[in-house]
MOPAC internal coordinates of N, CA, C and O (Angstrom, degrees):
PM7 1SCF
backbone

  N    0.0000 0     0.00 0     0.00 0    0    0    0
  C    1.4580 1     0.00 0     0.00 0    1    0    0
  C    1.5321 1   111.21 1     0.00 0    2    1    0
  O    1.2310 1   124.86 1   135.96 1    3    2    1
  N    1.1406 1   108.27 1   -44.04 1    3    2    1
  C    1.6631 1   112.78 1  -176.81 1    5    3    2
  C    1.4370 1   109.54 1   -70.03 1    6    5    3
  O    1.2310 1   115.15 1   155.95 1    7    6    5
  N    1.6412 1   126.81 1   -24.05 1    7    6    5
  C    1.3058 1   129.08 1   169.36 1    9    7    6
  C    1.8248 1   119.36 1   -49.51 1   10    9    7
  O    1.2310 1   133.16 1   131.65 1   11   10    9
  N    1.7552 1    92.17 1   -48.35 1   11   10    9
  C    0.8813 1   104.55 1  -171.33 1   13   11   10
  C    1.9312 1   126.56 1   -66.10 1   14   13   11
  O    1.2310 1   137.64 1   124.08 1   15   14   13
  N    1.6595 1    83.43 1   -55.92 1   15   14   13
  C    1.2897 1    91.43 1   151.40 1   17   15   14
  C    1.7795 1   127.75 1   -46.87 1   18   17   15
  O    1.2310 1   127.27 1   143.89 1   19   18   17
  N    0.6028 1   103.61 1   -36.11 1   19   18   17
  C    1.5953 1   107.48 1  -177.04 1   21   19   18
  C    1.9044 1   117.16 1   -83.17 1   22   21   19
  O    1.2310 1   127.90 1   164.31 1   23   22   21
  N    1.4013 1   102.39 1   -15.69 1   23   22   21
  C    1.5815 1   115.28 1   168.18 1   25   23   22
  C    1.6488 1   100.01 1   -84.31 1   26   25   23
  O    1.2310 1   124.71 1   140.56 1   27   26   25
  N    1.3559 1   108.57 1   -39.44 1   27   26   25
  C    1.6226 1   101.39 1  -179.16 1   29   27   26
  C    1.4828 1   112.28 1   -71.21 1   30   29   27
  O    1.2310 1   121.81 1   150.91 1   31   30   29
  N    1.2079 1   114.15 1   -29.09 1   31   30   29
  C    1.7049 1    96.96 1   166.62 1   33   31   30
  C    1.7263 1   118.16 1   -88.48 1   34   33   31
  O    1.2310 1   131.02 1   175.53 1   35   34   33
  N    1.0413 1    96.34 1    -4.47 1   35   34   33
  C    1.7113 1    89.33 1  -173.21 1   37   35   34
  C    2.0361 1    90.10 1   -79.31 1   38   37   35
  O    1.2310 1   120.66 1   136.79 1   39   38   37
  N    1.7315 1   116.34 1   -43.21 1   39   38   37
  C    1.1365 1   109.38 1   179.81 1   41   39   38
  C    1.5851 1   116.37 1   -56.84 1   42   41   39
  O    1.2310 1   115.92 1   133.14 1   43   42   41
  N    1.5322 1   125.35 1   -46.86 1   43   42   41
  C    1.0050 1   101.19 1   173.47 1   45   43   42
  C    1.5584 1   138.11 1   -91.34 1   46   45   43
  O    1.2310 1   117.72 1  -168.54 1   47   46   45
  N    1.6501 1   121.94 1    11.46 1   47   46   45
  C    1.2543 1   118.72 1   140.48 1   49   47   46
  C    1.4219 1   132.35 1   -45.31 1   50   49   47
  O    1.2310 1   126.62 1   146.60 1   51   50   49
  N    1.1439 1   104.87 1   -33.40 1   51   50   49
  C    1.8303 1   135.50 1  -162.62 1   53   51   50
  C    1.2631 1    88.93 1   -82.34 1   54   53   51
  O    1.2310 1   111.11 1   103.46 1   55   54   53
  N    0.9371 1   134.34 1   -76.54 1   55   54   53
  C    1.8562 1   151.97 1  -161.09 1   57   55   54
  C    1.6501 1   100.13 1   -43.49 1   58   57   55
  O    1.2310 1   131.03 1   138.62 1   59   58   57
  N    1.5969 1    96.31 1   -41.38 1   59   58   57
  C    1.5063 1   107.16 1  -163.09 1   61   59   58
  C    1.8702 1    97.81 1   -89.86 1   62   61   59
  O    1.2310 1   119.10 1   152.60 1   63   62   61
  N    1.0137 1   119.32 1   -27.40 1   63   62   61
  C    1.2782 1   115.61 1   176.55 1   65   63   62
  C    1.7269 1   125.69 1   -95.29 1   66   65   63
  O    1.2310 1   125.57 1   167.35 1   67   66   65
  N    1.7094 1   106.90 1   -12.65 1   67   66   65
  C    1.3571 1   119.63 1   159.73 1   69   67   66
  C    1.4102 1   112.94 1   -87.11 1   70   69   67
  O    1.2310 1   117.88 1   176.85 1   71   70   69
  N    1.7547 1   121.65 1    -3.15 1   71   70   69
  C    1.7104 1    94.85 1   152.57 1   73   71   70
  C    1.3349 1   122.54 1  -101.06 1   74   73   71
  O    1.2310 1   121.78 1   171.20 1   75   74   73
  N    1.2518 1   114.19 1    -8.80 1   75   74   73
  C    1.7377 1   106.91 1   151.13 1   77   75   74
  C    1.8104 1   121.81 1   -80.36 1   78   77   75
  O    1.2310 1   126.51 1  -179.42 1   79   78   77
  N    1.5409 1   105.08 1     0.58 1   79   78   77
  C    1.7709 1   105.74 1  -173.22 1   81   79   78
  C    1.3337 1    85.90 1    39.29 1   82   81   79
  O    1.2310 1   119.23 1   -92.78 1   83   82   81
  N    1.1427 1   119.08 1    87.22 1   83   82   81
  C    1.6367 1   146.68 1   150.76 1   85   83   82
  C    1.4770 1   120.20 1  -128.47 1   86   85   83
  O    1.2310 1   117.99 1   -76.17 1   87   86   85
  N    1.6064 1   121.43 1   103.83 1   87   86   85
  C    1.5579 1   111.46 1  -175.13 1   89   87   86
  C    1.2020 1   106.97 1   -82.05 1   90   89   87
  O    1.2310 1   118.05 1    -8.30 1   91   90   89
  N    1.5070 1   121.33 1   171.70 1   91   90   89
  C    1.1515 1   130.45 1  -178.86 1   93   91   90
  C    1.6619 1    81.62 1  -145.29 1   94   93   91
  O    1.2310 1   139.20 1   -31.42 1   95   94   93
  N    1.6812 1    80.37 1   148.58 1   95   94   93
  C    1.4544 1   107.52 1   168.52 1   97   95   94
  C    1.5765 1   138.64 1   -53.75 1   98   97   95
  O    1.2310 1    94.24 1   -58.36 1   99   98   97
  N    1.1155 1   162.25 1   121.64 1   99   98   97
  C    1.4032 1   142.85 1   142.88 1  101   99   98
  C    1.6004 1   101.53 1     5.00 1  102  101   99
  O    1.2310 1   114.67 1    85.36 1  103  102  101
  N    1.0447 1   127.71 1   -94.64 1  103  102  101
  C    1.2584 1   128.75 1  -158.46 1  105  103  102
  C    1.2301 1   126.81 1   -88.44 1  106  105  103
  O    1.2310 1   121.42 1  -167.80 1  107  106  105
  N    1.5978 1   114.89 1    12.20 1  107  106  105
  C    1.5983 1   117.46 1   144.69 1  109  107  106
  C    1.4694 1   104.65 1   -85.02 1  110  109  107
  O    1.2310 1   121.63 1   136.97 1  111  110  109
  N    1.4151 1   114.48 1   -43.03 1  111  110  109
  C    1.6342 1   100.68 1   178.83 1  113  111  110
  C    1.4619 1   117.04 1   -49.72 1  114  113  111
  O    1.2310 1   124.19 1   121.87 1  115  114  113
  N    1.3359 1   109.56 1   -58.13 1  115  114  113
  C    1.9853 1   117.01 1   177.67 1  117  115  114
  C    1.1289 1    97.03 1   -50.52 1  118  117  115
  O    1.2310 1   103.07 1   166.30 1  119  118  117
  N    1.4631 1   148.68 1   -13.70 1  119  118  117
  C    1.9118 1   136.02 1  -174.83 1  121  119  118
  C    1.5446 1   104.91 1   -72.51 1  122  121  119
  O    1.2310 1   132.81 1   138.18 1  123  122  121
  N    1.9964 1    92.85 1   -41.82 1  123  122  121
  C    1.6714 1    97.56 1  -169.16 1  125  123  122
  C    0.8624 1   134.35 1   -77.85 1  126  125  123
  O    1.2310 1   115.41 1   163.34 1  127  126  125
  N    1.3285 1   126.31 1   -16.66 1  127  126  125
  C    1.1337 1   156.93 1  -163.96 1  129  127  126
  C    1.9746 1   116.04 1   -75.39 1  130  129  127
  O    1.2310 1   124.31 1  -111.64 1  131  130  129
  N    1.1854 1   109.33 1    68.36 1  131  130  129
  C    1.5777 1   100.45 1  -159.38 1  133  131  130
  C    1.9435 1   107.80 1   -73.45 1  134  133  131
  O    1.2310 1   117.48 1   163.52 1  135  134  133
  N    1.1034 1   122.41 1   -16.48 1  135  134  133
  C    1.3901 1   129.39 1  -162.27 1  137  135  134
  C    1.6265 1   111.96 1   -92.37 1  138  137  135
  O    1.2310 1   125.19 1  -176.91 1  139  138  137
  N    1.2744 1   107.64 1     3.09 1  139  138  137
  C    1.4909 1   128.12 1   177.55 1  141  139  138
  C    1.3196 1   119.71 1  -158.38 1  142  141  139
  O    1.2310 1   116.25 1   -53.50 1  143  142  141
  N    1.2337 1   124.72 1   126.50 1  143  142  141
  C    1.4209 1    95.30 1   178.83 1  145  143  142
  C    1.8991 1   110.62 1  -141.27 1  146  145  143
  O    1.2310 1   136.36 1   -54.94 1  147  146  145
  N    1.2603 1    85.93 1   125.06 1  147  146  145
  C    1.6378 1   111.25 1   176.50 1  149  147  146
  C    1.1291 1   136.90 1  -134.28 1  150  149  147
  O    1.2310 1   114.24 1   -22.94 1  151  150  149
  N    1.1857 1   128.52 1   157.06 1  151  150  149
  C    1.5877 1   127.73 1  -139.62 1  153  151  150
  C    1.7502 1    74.98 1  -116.75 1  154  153  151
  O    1.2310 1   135.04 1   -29.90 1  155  154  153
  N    1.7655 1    88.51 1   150.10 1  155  154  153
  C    1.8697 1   103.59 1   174.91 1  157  155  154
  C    1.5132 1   136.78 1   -52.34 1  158  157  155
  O    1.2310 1   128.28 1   168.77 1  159  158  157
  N    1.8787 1   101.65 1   -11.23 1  159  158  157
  C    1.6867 1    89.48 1  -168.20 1  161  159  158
  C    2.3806 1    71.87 1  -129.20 1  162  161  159
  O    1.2310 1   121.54 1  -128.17 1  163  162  161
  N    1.3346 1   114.66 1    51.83 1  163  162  161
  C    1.4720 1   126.26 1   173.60 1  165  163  162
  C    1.8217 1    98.19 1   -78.20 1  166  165  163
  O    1.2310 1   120.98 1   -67.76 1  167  166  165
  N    1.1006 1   115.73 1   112.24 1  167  166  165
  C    1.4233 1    97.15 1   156.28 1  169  167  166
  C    1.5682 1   135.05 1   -41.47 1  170  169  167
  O    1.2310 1   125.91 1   157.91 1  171  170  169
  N    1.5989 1   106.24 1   -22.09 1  171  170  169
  C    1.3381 1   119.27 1  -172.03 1  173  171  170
  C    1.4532 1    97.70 1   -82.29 1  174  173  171
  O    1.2310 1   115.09 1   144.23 1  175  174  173
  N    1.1472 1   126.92 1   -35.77 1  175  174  173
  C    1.4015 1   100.96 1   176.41 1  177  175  174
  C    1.3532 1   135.31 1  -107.07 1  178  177  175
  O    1.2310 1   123.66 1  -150.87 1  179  178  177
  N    1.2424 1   110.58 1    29.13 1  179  178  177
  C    1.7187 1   142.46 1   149.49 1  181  179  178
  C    1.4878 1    80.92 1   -80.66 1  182  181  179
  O    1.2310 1    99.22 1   145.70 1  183  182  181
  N    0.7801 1   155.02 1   -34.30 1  183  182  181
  C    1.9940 1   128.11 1  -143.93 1  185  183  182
  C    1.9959 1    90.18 1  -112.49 1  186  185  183
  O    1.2310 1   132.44 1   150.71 1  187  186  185
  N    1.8726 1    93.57 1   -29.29 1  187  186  185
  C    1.8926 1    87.51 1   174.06 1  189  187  186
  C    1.3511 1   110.95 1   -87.18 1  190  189  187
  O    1.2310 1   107.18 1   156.45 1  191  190  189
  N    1.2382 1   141.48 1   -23.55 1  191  190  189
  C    0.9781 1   146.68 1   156.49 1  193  191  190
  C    1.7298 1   130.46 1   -33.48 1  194  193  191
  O    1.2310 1   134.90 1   119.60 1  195  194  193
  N    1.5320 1    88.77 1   -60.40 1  195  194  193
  C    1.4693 1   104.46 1   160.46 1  197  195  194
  C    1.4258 1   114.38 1   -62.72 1  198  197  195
  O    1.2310 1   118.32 1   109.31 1  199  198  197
  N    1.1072 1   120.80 1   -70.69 1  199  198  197
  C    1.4542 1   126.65 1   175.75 1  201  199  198
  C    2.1525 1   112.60 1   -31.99 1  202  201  199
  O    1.2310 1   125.02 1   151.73 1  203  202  201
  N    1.4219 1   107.97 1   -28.27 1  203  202  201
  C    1.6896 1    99.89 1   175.16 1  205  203  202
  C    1.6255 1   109.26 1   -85.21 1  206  205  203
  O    1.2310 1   124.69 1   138.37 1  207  206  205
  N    1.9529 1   108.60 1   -41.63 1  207  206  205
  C    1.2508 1    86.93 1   177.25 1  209  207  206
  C    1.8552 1   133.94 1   -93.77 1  210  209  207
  O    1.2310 1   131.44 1  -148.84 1  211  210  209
  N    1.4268 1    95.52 1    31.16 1  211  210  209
  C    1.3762 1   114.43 1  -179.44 1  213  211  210
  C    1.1766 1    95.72 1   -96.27 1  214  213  211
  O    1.2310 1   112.19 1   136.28 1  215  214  213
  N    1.7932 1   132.34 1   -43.72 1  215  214  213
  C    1.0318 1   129.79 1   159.18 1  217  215  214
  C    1.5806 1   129.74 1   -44.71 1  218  217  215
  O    1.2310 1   128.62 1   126.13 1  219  218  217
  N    1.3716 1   101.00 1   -53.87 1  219  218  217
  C    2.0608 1    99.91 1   178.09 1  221  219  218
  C    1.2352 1    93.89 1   -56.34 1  222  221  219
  O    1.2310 1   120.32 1   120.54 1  223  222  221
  N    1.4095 1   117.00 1   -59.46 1  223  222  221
  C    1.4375 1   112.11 1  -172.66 1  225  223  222
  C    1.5504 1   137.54 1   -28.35 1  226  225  223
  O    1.2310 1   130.23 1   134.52 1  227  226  225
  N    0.8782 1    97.88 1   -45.48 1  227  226  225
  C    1.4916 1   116.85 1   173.25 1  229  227  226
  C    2.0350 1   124.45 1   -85.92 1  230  229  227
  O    1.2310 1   126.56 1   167.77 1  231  230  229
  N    1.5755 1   105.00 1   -12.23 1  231  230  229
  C    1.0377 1   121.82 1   159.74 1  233  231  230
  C    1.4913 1   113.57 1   -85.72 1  234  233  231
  O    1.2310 1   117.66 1   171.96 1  235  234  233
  N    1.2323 1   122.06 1    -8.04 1  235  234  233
  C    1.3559 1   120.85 1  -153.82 1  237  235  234
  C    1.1838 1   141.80 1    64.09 1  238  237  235
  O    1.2310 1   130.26 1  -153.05 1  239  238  237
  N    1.1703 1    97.81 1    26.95 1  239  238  237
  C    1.9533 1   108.56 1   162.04 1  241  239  238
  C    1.2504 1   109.14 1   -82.07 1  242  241  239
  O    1.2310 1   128.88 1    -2.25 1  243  242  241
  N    1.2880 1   100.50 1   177.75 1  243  242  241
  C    1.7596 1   124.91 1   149.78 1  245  243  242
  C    1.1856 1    97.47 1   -79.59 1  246  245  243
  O    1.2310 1   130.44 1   -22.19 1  247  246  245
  N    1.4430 1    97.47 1   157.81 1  247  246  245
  C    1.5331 1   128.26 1   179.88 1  249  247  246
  C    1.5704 1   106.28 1   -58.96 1  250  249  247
  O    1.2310 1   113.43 1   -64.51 1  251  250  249
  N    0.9381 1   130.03 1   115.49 1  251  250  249
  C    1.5915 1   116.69 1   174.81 1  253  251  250
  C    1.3351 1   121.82 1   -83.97 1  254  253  251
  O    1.2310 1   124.20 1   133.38 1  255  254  253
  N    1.4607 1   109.55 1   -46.62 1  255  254  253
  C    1.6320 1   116.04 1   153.34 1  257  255  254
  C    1.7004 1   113.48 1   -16.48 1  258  257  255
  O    1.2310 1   128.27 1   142.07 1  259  258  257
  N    1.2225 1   101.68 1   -37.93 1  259  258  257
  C    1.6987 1    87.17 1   177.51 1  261  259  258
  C    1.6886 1   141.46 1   -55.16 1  262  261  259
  O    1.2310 1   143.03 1   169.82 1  263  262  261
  N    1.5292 1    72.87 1   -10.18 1  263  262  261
  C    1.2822 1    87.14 1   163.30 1  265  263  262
  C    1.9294 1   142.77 1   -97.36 1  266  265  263
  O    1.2310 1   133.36 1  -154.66 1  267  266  265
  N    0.7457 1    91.79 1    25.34 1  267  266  265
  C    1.6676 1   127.87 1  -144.43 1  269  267  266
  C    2.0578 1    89.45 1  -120.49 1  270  269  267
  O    1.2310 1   122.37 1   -75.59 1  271  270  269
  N    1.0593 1   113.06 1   104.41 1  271  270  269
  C    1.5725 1   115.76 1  -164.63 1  273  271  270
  C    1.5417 1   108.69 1  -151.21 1  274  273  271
  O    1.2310 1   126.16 1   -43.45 1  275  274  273
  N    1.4895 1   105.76 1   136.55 1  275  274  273
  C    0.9449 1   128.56 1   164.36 1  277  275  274
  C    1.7506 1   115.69 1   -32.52 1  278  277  275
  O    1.2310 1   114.47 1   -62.53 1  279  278  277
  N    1.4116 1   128.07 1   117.47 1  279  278  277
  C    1.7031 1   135.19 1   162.68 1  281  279  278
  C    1.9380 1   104.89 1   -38.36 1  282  281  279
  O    1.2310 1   129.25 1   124.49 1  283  282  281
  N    1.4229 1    99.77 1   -55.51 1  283  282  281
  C    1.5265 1    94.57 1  -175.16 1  285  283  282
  C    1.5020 1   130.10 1   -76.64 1  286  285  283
  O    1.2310 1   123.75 1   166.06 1  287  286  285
  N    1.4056 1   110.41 1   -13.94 1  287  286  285
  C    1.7385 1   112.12 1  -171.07 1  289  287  286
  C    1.6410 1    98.91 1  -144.24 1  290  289  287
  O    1.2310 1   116.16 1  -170.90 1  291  290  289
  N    1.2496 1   124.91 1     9.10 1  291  290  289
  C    1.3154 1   129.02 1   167.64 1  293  291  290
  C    1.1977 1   105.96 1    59.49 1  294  293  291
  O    1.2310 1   111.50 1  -144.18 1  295  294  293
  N    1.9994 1   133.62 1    35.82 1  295  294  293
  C    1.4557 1   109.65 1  -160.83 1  297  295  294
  C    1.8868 1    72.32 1  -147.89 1  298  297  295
  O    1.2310 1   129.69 1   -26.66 1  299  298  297
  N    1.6629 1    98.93 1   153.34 1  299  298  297
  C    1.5747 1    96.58 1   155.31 1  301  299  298
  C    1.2389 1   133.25 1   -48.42 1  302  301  299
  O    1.2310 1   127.02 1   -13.17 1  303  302  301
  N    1.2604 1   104.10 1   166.83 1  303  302  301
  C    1.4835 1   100.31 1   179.41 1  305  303  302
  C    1.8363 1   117.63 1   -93.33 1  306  305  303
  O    1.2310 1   115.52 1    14.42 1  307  306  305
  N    1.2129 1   126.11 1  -165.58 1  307  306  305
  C    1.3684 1   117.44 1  -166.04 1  309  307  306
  C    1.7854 1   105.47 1   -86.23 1  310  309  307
  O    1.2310 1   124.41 1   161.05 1  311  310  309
  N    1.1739 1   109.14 1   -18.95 1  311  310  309
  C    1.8246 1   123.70 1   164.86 1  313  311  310
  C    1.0134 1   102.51 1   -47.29 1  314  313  311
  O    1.2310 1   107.26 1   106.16 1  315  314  313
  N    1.8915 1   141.35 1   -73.84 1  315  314  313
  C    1.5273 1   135.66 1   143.91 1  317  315  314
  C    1.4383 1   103.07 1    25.51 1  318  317  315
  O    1.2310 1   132.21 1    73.24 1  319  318  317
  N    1.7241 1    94.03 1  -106.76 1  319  318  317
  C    1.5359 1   112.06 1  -161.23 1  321  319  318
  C    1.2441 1   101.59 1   -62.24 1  322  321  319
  O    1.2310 1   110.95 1   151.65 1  323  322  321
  N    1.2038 1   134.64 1   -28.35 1  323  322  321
  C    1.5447 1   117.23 1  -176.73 1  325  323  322
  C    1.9905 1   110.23 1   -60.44 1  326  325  323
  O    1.2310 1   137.95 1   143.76 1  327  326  325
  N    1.3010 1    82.83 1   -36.24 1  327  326  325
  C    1.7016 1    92.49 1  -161.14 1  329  327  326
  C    1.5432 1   102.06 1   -64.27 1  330  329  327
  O    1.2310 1   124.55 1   127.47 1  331  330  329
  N    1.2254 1   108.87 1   -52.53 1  331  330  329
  C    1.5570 1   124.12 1   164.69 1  333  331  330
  C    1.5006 1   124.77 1   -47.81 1  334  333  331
  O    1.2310 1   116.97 1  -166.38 1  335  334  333
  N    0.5202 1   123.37 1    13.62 1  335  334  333
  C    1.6747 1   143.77 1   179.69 1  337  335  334
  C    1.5731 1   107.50 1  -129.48 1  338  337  335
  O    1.2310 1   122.41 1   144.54 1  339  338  337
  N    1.2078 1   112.98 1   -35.46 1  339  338  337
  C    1.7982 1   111.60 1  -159.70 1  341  339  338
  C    2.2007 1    76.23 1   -90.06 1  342  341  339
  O    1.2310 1   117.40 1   128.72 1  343  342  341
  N    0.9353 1   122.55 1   -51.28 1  343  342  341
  C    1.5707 1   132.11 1   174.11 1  345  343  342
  C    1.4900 1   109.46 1   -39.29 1  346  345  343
  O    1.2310 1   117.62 1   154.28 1  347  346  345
  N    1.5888 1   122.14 1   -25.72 1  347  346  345
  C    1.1260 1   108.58 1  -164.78 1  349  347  346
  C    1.7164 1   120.90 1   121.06 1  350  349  347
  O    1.2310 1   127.15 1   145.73 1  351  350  349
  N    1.3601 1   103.85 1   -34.27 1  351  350  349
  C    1.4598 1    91.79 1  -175.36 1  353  351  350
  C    1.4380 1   120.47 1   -72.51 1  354  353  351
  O    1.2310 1   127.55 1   -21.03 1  355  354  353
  N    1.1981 1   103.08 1   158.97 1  355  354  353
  C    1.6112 1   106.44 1   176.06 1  357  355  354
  C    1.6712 1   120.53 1  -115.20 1  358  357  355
  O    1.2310 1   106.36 1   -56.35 1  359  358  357
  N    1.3658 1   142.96 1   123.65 1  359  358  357
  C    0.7306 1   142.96 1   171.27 1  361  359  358
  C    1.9156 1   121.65 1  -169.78 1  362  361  359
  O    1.2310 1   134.49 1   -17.86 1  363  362  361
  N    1.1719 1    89.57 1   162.14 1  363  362  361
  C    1.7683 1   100.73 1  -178.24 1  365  363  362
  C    1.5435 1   108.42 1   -98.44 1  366  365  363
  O    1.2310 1   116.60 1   147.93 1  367  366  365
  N    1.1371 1   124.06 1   -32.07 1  367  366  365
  C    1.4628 1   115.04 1  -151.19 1  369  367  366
  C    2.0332 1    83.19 1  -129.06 1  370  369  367
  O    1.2310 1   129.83 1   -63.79 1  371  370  369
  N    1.2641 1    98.66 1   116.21 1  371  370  369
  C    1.3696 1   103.37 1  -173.59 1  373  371  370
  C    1.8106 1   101.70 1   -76.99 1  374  373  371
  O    1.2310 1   127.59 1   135.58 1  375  374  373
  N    1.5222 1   102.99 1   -44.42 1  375  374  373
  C    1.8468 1    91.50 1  -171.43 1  377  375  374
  C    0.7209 1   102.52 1   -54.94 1  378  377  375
  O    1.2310 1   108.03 1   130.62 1  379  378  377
  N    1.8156 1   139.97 1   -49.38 1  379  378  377
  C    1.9203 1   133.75 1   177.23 1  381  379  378
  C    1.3320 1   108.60 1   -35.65 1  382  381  379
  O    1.2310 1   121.47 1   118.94 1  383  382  381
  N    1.3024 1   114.79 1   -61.06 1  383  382  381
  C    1.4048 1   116.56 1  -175.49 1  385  383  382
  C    1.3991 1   115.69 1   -67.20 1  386  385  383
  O    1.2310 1   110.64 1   145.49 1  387  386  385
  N    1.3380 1   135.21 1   -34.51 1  387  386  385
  C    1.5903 1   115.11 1   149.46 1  389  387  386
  C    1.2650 1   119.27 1   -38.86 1  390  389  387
  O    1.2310 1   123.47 1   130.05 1  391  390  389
  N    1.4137 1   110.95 1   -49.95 1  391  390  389
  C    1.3264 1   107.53 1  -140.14 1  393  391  390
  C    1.3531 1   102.10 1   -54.62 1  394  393  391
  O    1.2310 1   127.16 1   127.12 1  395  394  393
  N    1.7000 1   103.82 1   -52.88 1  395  394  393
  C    1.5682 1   143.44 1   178.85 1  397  395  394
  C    1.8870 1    93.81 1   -29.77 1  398  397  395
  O    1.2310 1   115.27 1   132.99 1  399  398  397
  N    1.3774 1   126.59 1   -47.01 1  399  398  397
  C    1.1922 1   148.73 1  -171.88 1  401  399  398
  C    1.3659 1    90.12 1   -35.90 1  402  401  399
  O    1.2310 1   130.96 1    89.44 1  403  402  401
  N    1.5372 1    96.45 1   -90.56 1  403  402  401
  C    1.5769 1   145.30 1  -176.35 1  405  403  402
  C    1.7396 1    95.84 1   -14.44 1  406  405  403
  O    1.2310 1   135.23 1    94.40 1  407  406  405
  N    1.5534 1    88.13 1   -85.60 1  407  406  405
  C    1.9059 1   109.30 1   172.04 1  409  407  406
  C    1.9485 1   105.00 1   -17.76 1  410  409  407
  O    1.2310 1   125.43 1   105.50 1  411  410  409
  N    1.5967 1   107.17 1   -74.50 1  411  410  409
  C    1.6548 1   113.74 1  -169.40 1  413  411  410
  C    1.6699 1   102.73 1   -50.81 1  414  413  411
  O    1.2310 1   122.46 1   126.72 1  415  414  413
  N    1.6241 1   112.90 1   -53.28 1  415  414  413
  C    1.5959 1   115.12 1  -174.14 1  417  415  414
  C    1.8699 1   107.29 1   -48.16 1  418  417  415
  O    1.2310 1   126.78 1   124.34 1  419  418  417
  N    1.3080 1   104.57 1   -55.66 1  419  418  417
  C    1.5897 1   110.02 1   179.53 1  421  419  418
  C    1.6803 1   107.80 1   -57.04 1  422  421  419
  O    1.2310 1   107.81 1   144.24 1  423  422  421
  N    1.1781 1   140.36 1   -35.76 1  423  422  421
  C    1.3385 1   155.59 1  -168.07 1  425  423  422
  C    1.5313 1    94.73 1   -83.96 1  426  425  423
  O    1.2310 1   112.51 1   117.77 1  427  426  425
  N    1.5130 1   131.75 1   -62.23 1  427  426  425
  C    1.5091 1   125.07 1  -176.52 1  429  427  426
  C    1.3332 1   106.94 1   -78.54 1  430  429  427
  O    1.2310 1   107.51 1   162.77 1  431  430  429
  N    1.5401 1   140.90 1   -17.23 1  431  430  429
  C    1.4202 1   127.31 1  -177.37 1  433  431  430
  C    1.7476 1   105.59 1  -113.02 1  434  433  431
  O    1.2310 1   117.03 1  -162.29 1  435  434  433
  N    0.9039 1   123.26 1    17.71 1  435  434  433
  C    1.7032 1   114.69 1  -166.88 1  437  435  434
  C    1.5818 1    86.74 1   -92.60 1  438  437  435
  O    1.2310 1   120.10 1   180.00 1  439  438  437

């Protein structure tokens, strides 16, 4: 139950920060998050992470996780593109394919 709960606030932080296409960090997201609690480099939240945009995914969103970025280089981490690949996508050049991310999230939440 508390998982769950805790995907519903990570979605609507996300929701609220993909209509300004505003990222937030790994470890500002894990701060907000009161219904779970895990630290930014947690395996568990690579595995919750995955678990939301496996969810849009399958609703037909964009990945929202894309927004979800590294403190030092402002970019996802390699969990991202891995996950995105196991989902189906295809691509060579991962920043395009964020970017491409970015673009759909701003386009479905504005």
């Amino acid at each position: 139950m508390a998982w769950k709960k805790a995907k519903d606030e990570a979605l609507t932080i996300l929701r609220q920060r993909a209509k300004r296409c505003d990222p937030i960090t790994y470890s500002e997201l894990a701060s907000k998050i009161s219904a779970a609690q895990m630290e930014p480099h947690d395996p568990r939240l690579a595995h919750f992470l995955g678990e939301i945009s496996t969810g849009e995914h399958e609703g037909g969103r964009p990945l929202i996780t894309a927004l979800v970025v590294h403190k030092h280089d402002l970019q996802p981490g390699k969990g991202f593109f891995d996950l995105s690949r196991s989902l189906g996508y295809s691509f060579i050049d991962e920043i395009e394919f964020w970017s491409e991310q970015l673009d759909r999230l701003r386009a479905q939440w504005k």
